[in-house]
MOPAC internal coordinates of N, CA, C and O (Angstrom, degrees):
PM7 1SCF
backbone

  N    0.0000 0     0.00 0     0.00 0    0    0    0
  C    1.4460 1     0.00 0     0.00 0    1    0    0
  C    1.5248 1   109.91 1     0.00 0    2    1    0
  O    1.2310 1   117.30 1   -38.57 1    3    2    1
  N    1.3903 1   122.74 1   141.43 1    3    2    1
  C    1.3475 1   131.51 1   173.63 1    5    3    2
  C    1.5609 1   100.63 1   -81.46 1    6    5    3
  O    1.2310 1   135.10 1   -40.56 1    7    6    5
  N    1.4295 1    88.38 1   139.44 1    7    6    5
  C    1.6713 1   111.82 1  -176.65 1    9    7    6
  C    1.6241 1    90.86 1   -94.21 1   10    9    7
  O    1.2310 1   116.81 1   -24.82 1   11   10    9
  N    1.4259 1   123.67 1   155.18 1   11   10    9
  C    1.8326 1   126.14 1   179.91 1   13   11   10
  C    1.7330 1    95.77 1  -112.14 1   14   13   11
  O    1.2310 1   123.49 1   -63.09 1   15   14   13
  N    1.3504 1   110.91 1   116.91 1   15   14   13
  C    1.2351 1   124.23 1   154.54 1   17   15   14
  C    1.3122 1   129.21 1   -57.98 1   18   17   15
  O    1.2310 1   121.50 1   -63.10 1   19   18   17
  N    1.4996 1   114.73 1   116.90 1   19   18   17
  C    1.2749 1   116.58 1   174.60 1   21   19   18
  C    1.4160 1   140.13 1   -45.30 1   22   21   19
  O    1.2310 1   131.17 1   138.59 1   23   22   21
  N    1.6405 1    96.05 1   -41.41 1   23   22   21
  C    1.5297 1   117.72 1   174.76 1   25   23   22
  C    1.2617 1   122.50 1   -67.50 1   26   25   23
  O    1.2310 1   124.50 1   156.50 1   27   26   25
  N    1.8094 1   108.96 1   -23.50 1   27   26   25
  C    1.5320 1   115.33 1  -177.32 1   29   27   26
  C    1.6135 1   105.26 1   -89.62 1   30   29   27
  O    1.2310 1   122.17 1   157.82 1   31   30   29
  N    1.5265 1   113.46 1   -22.18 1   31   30   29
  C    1.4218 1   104.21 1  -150.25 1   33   31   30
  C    1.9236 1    89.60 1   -92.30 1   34   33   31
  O    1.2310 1   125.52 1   168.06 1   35   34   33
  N    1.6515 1   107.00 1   -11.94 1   35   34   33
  C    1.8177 1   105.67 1  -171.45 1   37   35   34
  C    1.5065 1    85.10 1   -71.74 1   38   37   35
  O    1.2310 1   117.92 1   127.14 1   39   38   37
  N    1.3574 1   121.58 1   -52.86 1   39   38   37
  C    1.8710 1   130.14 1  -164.86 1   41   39   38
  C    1.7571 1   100.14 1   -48.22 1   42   41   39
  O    1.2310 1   124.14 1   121.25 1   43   42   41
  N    1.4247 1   109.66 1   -58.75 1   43   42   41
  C    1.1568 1   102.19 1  -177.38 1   45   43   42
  C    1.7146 1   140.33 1   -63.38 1   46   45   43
  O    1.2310 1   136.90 1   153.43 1   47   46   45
  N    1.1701 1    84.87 1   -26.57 1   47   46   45
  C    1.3639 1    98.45 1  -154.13 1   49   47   46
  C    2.0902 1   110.81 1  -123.58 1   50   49   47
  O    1.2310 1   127.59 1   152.60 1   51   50   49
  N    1.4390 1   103.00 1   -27.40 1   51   50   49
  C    1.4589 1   111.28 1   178.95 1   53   51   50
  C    1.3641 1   113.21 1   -77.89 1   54   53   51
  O    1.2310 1   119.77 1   -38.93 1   55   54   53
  N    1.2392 1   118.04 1   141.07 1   55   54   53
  C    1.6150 1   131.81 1  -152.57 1   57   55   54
  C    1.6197 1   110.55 1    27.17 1   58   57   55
  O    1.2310 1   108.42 1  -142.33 1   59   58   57
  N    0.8802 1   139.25 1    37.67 1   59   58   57
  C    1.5870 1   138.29 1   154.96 1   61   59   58
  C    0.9627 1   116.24 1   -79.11 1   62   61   59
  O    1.2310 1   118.75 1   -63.33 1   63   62   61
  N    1.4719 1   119.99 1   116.67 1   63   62   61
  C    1.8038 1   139.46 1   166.77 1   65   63   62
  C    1.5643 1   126.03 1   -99.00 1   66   65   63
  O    1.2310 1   112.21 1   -60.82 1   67   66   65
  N    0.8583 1   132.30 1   119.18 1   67   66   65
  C    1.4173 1   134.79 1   171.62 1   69   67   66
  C    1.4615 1   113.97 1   -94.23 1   70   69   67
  O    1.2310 1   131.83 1   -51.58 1   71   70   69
  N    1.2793 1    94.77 1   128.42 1   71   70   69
  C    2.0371 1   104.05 1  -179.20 1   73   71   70
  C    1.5420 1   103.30 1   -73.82 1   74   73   71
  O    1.2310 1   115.44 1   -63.96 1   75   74   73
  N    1.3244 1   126.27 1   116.04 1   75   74   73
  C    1.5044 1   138.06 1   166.70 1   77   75   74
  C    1.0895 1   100.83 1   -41.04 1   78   77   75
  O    1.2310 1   112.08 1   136.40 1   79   78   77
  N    1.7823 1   132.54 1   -43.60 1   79   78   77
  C    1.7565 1   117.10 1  -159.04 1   81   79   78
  C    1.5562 1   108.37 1   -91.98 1   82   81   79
  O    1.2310 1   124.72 1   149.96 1   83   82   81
  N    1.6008 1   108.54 1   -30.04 1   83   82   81
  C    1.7441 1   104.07 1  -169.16 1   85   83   82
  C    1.8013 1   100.42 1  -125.40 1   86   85   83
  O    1.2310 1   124.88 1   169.55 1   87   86   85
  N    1.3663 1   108.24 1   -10.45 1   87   86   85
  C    1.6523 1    86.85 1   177.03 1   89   87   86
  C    1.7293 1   103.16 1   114.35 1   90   89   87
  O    1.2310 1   130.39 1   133.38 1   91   90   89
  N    1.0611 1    97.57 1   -46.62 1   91   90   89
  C    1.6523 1    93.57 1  -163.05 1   93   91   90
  C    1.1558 1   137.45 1   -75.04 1   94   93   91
  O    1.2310 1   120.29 1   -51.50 1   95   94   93
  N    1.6579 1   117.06 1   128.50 1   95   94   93
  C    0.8827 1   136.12 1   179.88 1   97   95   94
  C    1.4902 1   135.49 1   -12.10 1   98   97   95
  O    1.2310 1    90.98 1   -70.08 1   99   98   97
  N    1.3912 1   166.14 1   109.92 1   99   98   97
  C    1.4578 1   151.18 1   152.60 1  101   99   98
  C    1.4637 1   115.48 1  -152.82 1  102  101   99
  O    1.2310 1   129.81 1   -32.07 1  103  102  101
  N    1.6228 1    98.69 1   147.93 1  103  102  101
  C    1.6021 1   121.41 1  -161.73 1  105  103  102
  C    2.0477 1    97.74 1  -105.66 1  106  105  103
  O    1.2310 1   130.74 1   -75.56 1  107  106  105
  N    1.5365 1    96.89 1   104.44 1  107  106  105
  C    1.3406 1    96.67 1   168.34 1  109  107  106
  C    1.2914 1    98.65 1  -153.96 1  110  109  107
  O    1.2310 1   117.07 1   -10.46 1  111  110  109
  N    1.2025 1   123.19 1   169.54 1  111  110  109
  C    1.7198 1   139.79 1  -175.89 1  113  111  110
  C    1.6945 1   101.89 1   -67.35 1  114  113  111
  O    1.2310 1   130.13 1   -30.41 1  115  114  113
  N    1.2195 1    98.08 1   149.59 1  115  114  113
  C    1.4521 1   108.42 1  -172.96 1  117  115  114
  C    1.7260 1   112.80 1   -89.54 1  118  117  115
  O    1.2310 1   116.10 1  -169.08 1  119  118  117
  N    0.6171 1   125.01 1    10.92 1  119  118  117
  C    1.5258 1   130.16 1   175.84 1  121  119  118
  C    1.2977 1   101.28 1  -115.41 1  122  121  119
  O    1.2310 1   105.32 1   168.16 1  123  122  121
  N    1.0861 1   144.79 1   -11.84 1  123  122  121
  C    1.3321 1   156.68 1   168.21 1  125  123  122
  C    2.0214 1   102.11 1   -77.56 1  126  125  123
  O    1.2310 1   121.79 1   139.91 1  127  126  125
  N    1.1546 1   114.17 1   -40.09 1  127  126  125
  C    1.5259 1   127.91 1  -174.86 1  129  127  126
  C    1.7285 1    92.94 1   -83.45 1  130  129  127
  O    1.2310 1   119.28 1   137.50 1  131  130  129
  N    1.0200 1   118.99 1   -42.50 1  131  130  129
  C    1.2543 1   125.00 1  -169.98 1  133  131  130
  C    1.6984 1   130.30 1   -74.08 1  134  133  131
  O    1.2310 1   140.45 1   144.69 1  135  134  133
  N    1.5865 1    77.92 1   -35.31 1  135  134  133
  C    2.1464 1    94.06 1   152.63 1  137  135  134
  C    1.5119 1   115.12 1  -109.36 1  138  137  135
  O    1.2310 1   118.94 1  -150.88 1  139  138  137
  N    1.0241 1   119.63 1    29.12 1  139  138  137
  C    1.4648 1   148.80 1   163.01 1  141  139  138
  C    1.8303 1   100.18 1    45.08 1  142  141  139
  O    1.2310 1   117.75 1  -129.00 1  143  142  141
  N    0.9321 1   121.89 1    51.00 1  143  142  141
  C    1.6311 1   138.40 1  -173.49 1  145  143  142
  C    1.2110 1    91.75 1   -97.09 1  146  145  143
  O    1.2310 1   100.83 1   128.34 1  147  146  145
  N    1.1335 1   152.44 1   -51.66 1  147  146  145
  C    1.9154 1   134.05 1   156.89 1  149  147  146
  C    0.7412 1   115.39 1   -39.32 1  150  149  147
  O    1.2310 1   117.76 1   -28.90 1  151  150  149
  N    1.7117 1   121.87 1   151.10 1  151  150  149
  C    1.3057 1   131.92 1   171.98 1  153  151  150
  C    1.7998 1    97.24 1  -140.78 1  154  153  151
  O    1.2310 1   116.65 1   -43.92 1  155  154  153
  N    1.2206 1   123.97 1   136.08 1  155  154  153
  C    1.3056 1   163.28 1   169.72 1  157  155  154
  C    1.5030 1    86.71 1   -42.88 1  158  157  155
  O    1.2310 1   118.28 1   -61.04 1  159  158  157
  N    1.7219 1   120.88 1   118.96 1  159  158  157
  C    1.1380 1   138.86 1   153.27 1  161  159  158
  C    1.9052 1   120.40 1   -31.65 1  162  161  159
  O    1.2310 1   131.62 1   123.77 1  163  162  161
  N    1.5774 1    95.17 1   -56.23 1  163  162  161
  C    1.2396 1   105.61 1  -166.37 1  165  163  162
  C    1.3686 1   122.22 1   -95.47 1  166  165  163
  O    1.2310 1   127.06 1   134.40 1  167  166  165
  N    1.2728 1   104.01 1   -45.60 1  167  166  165
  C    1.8732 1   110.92 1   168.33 1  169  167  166
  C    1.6481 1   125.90 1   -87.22 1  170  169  167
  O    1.2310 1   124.41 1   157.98 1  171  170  169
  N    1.5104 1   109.15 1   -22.02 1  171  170  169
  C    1.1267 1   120.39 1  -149.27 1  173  171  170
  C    1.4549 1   150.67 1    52.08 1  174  173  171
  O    1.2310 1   125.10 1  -160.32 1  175  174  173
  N    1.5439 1   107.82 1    19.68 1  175  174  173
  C    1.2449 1   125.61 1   177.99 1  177  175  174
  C    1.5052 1   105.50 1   -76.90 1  178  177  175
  O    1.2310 1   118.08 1   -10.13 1  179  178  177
  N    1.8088 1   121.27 1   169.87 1  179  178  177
  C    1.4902 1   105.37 1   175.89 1  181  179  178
  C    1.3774 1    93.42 1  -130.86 1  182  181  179
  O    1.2310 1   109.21 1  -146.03 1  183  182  181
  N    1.1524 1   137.82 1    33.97 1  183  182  181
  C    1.8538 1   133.16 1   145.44 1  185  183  182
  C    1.6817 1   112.08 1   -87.26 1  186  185  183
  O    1.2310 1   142.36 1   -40.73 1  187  186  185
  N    1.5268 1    74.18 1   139.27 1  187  186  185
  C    1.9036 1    96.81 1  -162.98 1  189  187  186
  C    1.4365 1   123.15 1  -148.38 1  190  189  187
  O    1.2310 1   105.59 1   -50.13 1  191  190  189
  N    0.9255 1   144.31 1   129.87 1  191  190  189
  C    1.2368 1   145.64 1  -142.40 1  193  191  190
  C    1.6936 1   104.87 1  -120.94 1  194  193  191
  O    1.2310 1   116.46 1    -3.02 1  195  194  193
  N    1.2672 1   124.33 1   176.98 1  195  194  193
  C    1.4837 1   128.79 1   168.66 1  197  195  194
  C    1.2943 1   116.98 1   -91.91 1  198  197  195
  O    1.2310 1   116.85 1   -16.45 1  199  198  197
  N    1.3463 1   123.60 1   163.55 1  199  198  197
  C    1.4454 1   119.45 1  -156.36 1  201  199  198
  C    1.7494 1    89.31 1   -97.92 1  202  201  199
  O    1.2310 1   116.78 1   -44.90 1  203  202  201
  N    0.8947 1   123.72 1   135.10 1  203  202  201
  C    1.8859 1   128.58 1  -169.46 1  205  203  202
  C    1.7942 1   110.80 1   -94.33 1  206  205  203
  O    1.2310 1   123.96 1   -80.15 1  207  206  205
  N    1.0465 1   110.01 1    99.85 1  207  206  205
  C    1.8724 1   102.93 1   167.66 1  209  207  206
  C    1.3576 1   123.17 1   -74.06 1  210  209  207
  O    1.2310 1   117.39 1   -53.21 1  211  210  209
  N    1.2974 1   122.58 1   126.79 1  211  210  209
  C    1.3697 1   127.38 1  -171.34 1  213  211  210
  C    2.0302 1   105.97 1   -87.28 1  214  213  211
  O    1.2310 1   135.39 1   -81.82 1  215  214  213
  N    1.5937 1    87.83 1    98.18 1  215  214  213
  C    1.4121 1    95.88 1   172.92 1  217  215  214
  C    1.8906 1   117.71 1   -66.05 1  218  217  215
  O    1.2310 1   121.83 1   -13.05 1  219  218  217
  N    1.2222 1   114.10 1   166.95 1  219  218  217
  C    1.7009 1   110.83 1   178.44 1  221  219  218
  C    1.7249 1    89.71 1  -142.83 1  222  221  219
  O    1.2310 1   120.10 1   180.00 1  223  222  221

């Protein structure tokens, strides 16, 4: 069985947001997403979701 690395799962997965309208990717603090003061690289919308780990 694979053991889950800590260091990989902060890289992957810590502060990562996904834009609900286009998909794309960005690394910013979550209270920042939460008073919606980001705006989306590509669409410019500011709804954003959490980055999801695929458990097994």
């Amino acid at each position: 069985m694979a053991t889950s690395i800590p260091a990989a799962k902060n890289r992957l997965f810590k502060n990562i947001f996904i834009c609900k309208s286009c998909g794309q990717k960005m690394r910013t603090d979550s209270i920042r997403v939460i008073e919606k003061t980001v705006r989306c690289r590509r669409c410019g919308k500011k709804s954003f979701r959490a980055a999801k780990s695929k458990k097994k």
